[in-house]
C-alpha positions in Angstrom: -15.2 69.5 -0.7 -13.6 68.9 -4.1 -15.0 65.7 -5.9 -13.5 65.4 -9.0 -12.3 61.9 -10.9 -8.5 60.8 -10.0 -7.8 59.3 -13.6 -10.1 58.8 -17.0 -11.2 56.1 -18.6 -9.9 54.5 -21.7 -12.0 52.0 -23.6 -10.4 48.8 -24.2 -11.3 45.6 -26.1 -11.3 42.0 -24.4 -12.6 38.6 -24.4 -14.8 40.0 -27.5 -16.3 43.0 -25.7 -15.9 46.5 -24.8 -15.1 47.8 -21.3 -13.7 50.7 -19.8 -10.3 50.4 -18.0 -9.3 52.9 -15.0 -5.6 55.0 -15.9 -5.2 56.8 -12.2 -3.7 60.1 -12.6 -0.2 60.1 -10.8 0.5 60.8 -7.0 0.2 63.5 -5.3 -3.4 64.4 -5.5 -4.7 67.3 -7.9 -5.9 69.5 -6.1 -4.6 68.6 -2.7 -5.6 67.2 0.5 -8.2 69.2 2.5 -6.3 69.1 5.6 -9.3 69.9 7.9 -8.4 70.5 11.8 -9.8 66.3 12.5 -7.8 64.8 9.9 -4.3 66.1 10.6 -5.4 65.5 14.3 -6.1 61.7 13.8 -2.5 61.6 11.4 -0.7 63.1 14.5 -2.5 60.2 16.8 -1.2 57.6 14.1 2.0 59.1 14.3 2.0 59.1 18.6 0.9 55.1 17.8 3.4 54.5 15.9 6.3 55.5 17.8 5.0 53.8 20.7 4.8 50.8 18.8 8.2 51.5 17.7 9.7 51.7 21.1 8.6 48.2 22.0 11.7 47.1 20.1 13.4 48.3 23.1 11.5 46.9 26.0 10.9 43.3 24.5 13.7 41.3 25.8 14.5 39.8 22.3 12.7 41.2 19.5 13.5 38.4 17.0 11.6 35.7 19.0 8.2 38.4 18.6 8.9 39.4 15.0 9.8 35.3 14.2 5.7 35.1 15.3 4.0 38.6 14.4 5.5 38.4 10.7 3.7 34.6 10.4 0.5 35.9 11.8 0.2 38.5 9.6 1.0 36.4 6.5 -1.8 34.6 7.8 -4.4 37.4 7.9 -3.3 38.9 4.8 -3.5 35.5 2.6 -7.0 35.1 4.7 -8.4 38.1 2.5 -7.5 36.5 -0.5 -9.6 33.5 0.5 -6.2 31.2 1.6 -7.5 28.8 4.8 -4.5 28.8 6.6 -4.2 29.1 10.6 -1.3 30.3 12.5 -1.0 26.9 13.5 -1.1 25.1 9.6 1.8 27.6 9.0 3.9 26.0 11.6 3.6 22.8 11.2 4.3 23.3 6.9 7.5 25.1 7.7 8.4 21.8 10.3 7.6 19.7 7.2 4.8 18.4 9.0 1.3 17.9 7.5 -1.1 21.0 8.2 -4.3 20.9 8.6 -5.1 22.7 5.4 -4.2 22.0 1.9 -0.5 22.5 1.0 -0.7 25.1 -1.3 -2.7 27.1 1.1 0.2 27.0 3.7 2.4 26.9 0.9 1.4 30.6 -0.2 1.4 32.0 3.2 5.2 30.9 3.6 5.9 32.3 0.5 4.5 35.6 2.0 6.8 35.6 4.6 9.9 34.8 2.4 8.7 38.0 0.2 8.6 40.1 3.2 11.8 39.3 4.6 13.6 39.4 1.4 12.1 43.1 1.2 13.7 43.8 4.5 17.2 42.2 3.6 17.1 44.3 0.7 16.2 47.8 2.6 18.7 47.0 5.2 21.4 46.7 2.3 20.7 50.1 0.8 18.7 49.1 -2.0 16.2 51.5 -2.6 12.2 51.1 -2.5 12.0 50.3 -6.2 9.7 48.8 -9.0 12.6 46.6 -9.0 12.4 45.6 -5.5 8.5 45.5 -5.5 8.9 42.9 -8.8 11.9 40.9 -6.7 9.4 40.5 -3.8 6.7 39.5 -6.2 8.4 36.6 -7.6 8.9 35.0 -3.9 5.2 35.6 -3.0 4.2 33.7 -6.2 7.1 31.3 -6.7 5.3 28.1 -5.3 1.7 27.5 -5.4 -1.4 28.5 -7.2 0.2 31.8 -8.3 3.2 30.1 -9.8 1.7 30.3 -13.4 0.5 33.9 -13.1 3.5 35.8 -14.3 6.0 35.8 -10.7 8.4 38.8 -11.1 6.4 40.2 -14.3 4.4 43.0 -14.9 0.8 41.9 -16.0 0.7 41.7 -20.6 -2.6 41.1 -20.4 -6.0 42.9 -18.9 -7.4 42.2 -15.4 -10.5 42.8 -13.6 -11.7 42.9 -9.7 -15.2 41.5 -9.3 -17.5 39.7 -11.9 -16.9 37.2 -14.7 -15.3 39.4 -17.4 -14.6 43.0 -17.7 -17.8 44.0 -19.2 -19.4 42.9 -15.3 -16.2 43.8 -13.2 -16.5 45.9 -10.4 -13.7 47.8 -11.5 -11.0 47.7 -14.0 -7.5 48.2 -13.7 -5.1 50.4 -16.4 -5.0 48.3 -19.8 -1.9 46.1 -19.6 0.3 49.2 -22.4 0.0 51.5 -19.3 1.0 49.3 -16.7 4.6 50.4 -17.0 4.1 54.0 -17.5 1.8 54.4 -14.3 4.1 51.9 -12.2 7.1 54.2 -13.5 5.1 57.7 -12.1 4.5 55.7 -8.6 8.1 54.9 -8.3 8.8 58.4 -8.8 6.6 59.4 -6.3 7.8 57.0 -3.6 11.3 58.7 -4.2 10.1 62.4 -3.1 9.0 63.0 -7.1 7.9 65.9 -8.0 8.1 66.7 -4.1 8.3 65.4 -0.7 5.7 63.5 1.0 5.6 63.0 4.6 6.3 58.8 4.9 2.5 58.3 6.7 0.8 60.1 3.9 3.0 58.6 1.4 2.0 55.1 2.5 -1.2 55.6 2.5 -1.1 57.1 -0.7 0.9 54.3 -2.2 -0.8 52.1 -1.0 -4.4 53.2 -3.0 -2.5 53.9 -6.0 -0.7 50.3 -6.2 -4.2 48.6 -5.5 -5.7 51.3 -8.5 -2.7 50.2 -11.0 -3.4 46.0 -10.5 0.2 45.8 -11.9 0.3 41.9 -11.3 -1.8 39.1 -12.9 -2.1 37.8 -8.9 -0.9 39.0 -5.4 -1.7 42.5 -5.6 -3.2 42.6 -2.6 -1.1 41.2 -0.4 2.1 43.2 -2.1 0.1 46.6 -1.6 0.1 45.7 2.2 3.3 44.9 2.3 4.0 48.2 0.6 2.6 49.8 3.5 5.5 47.9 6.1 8.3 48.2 4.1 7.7 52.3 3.4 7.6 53.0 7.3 10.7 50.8 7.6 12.6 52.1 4.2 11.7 56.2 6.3 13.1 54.9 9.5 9.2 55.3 11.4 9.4 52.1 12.1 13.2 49.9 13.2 11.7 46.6 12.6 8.3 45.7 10.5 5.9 45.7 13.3 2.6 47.4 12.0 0.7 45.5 10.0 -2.9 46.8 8.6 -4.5 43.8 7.5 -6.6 42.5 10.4 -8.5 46.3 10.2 -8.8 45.6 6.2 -10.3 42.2 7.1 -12.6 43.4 9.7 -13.4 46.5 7.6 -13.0 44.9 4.1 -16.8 46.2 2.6 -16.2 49.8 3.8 -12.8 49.9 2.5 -13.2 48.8 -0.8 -15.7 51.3 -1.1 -13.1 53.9 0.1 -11.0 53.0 -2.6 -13.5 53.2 -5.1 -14.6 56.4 -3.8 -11.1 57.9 -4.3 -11.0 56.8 -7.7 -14.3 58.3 -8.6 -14.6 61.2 -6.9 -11.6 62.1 -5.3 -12.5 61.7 -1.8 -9.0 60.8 -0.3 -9.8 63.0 3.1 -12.1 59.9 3.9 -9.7 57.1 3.1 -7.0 58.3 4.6 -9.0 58.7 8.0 -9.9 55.5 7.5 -6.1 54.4 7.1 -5.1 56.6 10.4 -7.7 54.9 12.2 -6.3 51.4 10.9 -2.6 52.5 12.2 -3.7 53.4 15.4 -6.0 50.2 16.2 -3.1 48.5 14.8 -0.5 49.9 16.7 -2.2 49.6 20.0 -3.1 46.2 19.7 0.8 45.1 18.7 1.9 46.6 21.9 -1.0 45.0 24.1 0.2 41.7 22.4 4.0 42.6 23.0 2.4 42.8 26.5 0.7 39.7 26.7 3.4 37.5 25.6 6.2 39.5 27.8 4.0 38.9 30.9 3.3 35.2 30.3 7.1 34.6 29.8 8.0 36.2 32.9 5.2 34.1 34.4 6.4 31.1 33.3 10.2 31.8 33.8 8.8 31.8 37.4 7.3 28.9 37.4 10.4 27.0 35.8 12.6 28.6 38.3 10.7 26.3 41.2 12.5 23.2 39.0 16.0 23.2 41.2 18.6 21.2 39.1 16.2 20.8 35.9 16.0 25.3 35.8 19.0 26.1 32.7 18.0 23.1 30.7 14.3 23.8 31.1 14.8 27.2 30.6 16.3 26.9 27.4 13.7 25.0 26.1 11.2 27.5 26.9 13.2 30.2 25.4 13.4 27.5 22.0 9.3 27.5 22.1 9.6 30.7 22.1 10.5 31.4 18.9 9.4 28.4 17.4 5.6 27.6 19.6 4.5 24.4 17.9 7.8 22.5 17.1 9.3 19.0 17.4 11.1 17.4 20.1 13.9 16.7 17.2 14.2 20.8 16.0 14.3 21.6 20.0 17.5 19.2 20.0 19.0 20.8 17.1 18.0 24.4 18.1 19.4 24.0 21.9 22.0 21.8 21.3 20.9 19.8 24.7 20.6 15.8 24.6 17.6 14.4 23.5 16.8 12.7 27.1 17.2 16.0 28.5 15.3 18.1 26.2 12.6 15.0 26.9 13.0 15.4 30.5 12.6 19.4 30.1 9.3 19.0 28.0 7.9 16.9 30.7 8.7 19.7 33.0 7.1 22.1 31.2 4.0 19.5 30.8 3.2 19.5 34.1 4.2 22.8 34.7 0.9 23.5 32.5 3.2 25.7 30.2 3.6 23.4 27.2 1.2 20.6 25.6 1.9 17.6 23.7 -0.3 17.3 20.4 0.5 14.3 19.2 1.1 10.6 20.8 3.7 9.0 19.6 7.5 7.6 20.9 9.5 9.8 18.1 9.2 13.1 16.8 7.2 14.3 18.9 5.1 18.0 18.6 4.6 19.9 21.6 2.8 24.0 21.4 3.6 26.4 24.1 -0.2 27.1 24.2 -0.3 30.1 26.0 1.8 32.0 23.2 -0.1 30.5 20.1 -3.4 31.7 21.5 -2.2 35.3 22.9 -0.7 35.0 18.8 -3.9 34.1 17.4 -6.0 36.7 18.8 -8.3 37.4 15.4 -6.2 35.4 13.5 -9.0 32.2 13.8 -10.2 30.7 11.1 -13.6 31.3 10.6 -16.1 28.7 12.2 
């Protein structure tokens, strides 16, 4: 088993010390993969995963309403790693302009994740290339409101970084000095366009992926970007139709063992490990977005039945249901807007689907009222729960 350094160090000068600053050597790996019989065998099972997760797209009967949910719940995990307390539930409520139960900018950074995500999308789906141009696009979304907002949005880092500890001198690691940012960024990109030579799109995420983390290009948000990396590659290669896998609940459970993954690529080349880490992560992931898909199809044919028993009251009350749907903790007022139903009957509906058991009332007032399809926010915020 090779075990060689995937970089050198360069000494650098900061905050009125010496340190020494990691420049990763560029993608692919020198000297290559040990393909042993286990590890192509757990990249074919990621790859089986992941087209069954794909072809949920086609047995959901309306994907939007599912990716409207799945994208906010993973904005939620991935902020969660960076230490942002914000529940599925806090997220909601911000983007009805209510008041969460969290501070603002916490909710406030997990919108901006999802904005960054789907503007990463838009952009794929019109052609435009997986680019450093793209990647700094996304970037300046993530960090356009909130605490990031004065850490350089859009801009490649001009000055040094560090993970772990006070300064560099006592960092855990540090990143490439802030001269090589570019040049290292620039060799990535190639690499991400088939540079110097094709790279199956699994392997080339998870590649990516360790190399964007190793490079630190941005003063803030590198984490979550190098996650989202991983969605948008499988989309940009067509493994995936819509951005459905989402690896950061295994980071989060796993978070000690891979960091130490990463460093262990860095220092000794082990990338065999990490990425059977990484297959393992797409195939736990996969599986549990299709048990979820699952879930939430089952309990809205279940209650469909149970709103079918209403006799006159069925369309309206069906329509309301199909509203919460999409939107699980919303307002009596965005259910009148979205359905296009009078207010006395989407009231009438909601009282239905109260005593139906379906859907709950969460607050007790005569206007405005907030009501959560419980069922559907709790099969959504299965490891999504703040912690205790």
């Amino acid at each position: 088993m090779k075990r060689e350094l995937q970089g050198r160090y360069v000494t650098i000068s900061t905050v009125g010390e010496k340190a020494r600053a990691f420049v990763p050597a560029p993608l692919p790996p020198q000297p290559p993969i040990e393909w042993t019989p286990e590890l192509r065998g757990k990249f074919d099972q990621a790859l089986l995963a992941l087209g069954r997760l794909d072809s949920i797209s086609t047995f959901l009967p309306d994907i939007s309403l599912f990716l409207y949910m799945y994208v906010r719940k993973e904005a939620v995990l991935s902020s969660m790693i960076e230490g942002t307390q914000s529940s599925l539930s806090d997220l909601l409520l911000f983007e009805l302009d209510m008041e969460p139960g969290v501070p603002l900018d916490d909710a406030r950074e997990v919108s901006n994740y999802v904005a960054a995500l789907d503007h990463g999308l838009a952009r794929l789906d019109e052609g435009f290339p997986l680019s450093l141009r793209l990647i700094k696009e996304m970037h300046s979304i993530l960090l356009a409101r909130g605490r990031g907002s004065r850490q350089a949005p859009g801009e490649f880092r001009r000055t040094q970084n560090w993970i772990g500890g006070t300064r560099p001198g006592n960092a855990a690691f540090v990143p490439p000095p802030a001269g090589r940012v570019t040049e290292c960024m620039g060799k990535l990109e190639l690499f991400l366009h088939d540079q110097p030579e094709p790279t199956p799109a699994l392997l080339k995420a998870a590649l990516a992926h360790v190399q964007f983390e190793t490079i630190h290009p941005f003063l803030d948000g590198n984490g979550r970007l190098g996650r989202l990396l991983i969605t948008l590659l499988l989309c940009e290669q067509k493994i995936l139709r819509e951005p459905l896998l989402y690896l950061s609940l295994y980071f989060k459970t796993h978070r000690h063992h891979y960091y130490e993954l990463l460093d262990n690529v860095r220092l000794t080349g082990d990338w065999e490990a990490w990425l059977d880490f990484f297959a393992e992560a797409v195939i736990v992931t996969a599986t549990q977005a299709v048990e979820t898909a699952r879930q939430l199809v089952d309990l809205a044919n279940k209650d469909r039945d149970k709103i079918s028993s209403l006799g006159r009251a069925t369309p309206s009350a069906l329509r309301i249901h199909r509203a919460m749907m999409e939107r699980p903790i919303t307002t009596s007022g965005w259910l009148v807007k979205k359905t296009g139903i009078t207010p006395a009957t989407v009231n009438k509906a909601l009282s239905h689907l109260e005593r139906l058991g379906i859907v709950r009332e969460l607050t007790s007032r005569k206007r405005n009222r907030l009501f959560n399809y419980a069922g559907y926010v709790e099969i959504m915020n299965q490891g999504a729960e703040l912690p205790g």
